[in-house]
C-alpha positions in Angstrom: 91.5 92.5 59.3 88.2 90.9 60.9 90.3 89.2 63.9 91.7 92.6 64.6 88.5 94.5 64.8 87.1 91.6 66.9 90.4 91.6 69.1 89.7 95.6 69.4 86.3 95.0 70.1 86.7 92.7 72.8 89.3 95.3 74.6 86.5 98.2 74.2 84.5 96.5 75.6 86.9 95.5 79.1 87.3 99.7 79.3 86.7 100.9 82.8 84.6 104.3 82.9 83.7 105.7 85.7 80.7 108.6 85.1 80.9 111.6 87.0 78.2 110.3 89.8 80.3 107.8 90.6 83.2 109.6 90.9 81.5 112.4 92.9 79.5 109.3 95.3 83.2 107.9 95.7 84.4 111.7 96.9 81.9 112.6 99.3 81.9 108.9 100.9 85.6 109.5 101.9 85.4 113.0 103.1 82.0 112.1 104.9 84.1 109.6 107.1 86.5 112.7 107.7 84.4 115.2 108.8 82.7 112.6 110.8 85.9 112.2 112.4 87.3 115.8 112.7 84.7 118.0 111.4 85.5 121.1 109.3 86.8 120.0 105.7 89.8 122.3 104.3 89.7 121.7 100.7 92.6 123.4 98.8 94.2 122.7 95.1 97.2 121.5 94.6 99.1 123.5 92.1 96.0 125.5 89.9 92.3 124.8 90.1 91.8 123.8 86.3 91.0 120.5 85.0 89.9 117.9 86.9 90.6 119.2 90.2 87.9 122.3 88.7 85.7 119.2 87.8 85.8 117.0 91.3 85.5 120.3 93.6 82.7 121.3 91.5 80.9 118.0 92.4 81.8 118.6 96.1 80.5 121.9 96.4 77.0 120.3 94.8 77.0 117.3 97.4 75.4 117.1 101.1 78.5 117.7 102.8 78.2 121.4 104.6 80.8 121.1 106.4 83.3 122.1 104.4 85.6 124.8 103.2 87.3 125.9 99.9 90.4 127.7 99.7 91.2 129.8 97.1 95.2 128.1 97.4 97.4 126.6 100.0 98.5 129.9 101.7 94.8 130.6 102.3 94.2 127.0 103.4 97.3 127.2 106.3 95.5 130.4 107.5 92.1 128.7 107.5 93.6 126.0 109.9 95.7 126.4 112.8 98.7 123.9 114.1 97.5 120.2 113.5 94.9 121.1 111.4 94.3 119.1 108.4 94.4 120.4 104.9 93.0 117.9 101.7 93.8 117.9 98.2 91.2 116.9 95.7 91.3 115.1 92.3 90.0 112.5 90.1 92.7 109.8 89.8 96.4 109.3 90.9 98.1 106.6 88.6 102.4 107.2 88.9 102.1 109.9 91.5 104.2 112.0 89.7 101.9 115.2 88.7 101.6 115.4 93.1 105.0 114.6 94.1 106.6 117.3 91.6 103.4 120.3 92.9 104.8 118.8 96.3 108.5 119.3 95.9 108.4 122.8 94.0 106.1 124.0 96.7 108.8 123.3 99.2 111.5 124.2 97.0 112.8 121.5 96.3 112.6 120.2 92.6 115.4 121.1 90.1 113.6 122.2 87.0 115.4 121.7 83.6 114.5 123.4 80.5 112.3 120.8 79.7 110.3 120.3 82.9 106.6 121.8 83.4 106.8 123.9 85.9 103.0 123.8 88.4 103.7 126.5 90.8 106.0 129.1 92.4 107.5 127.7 95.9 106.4 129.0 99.0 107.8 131.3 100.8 110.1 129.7 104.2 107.6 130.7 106.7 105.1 129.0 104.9 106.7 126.0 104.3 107.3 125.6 108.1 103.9 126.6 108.6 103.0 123.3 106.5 104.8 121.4 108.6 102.4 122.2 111.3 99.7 120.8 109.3 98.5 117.2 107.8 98.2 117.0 104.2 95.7 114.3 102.8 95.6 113.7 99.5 92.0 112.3 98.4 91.2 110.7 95.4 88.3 108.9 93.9 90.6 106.1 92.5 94.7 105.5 93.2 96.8 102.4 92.0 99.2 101.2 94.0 102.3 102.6 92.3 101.3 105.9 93.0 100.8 105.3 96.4 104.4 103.7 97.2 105.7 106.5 95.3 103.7 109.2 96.9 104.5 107.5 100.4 108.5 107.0 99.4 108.9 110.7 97.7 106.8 113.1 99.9 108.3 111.2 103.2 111.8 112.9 102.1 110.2 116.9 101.5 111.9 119.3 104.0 113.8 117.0 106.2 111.6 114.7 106.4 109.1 116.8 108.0 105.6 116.5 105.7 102.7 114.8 107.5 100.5 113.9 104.9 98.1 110.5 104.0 97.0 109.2 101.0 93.3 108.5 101.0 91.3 107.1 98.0 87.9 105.2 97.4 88.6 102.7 94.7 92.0 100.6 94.6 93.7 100.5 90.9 96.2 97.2 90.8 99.1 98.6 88.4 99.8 94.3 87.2 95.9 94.5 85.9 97.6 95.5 82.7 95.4 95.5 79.5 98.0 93.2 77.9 99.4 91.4 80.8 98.5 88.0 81.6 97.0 89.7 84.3 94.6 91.1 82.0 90.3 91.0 82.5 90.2 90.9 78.9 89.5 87.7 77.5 91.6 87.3 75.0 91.5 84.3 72.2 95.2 83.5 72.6 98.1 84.9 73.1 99.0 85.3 69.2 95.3 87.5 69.2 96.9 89.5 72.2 100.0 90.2 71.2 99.0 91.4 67.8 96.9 94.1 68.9 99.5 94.8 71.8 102.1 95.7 68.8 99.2 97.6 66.8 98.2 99.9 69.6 101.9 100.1 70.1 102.4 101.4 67.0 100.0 103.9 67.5 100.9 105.1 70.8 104.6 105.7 69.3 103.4 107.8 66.7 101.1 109.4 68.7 104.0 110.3 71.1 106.2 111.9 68.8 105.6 115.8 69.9 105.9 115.0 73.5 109.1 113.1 72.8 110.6 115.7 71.1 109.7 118.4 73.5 110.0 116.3 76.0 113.8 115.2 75.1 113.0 111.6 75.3 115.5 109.1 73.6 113.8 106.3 71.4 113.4 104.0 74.7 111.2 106.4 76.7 108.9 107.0 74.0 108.7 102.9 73.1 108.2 102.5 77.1 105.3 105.1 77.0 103.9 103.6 73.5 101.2 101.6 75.6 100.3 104.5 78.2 102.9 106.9 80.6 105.4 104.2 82.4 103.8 101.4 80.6 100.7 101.7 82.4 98.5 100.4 79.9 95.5 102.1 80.9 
């Protein structure tokens, strides 16, 4: 119908998209400040080095910094720093948390897999998960909402008795109530009959879309409706 490609329009048009020079300006602004502050820049991936962590490094490793080192993994970056050393982790975006809390825990050996888990890496071997210990993880990122943050902070505070030193640094704050939908929404929406019709549209879609996942995935119906609108109802 007309109102619904206007209402569709109109939430286009509220999209955030942030090009890769800003996301690479946001980077290099917050590890600046850190070497700055304690020079030499350990950069490691967490888990492998493909997608956008390949993407972010890459804009790194083009920047002004030159103070600043690239391990291959996180058993070379523990021997390129010694005992309070700090090692950083790279990427574009952390919106639950979860993708870094579950690297975290099967790094340290501590994540039950079931059949229908994706498994990141291979855990570490015990020395070297006491030789993390002796280090401080920061995990950088060019934009973080806050529920990934109190997760991050609640979930990697528990990883080997407790032990992990890690912060969570990142340049641009992502409110998780800022919700497309929500009356917290930016987009300027007509009424609330013009929002909530799209709202079941695009839920429509998202379920459909979803169905794969689900079934791999061994979601029950509720899941997949919860994730129609984005992963934990993010709407992003």
């Amino acid at each position: 119908t007309t109102a619904r490609i206007r209402s569709a329009l109109k939430l286009l048009s509220h999209l955030k998209f942030y090009p890769l020079w800003q996301l690479g300006e946001a980077i290099e602004t917050l590890l600046k400040q850190q070497s700055d502050e304690f020079g030499k820049i350990v950069v490691s991936p967490l888990g492998d080095r493909t997608g956008s962590t390949a993407i972010i490094n890459y804009l790194i490793s083009h920047s002004t910094l030159n103070n600043i080192v690239f391990a291959d993994d996180l058993p070379h970056a523990l021997k390129l720093t010694k005992a309070g050393g700090r090692i950083y982790f790279v990427d574009d975006c952390a919106l639950s948390g979860t993708q870094s809390i579950h690297i975290m825990q099967e790094l340290m050996g501590e994540r039950l897999l079931k059949p229908h888990h994706t498994k990141h890496c291979e855990p570490l071997s015990s020395a070297q998960q006491n030789t993390v210990c002796k280090r401080t993880l920061i995990f950088t990122y060019c934009l973080a909402c806050d529920v990934a943050v109190e997760r991050m902070t609640e979930e990697l505070s528990k990883l080997h008795d407790s032990r992990i030193k890690f912060e969570i640094l990142y340049a641009i704050p992502e409110p998780s109530k800022s919700k497309a939908f929500s009356s917290a929404s930016s987009v300027p929406w007509e009424s609330m009959e013009e929002r909530n019709e799209l709202k079941q549209f695009c839920s429509e879609i998202g379920y459909d879309l979803l169905g794969k996942m689900a079934e791999k995935k061994e979601w029950d119906d509720d899941r997949r409706v919860q994730s129609s609108l984005g992963f934990s109802d993010f709407q992003r």
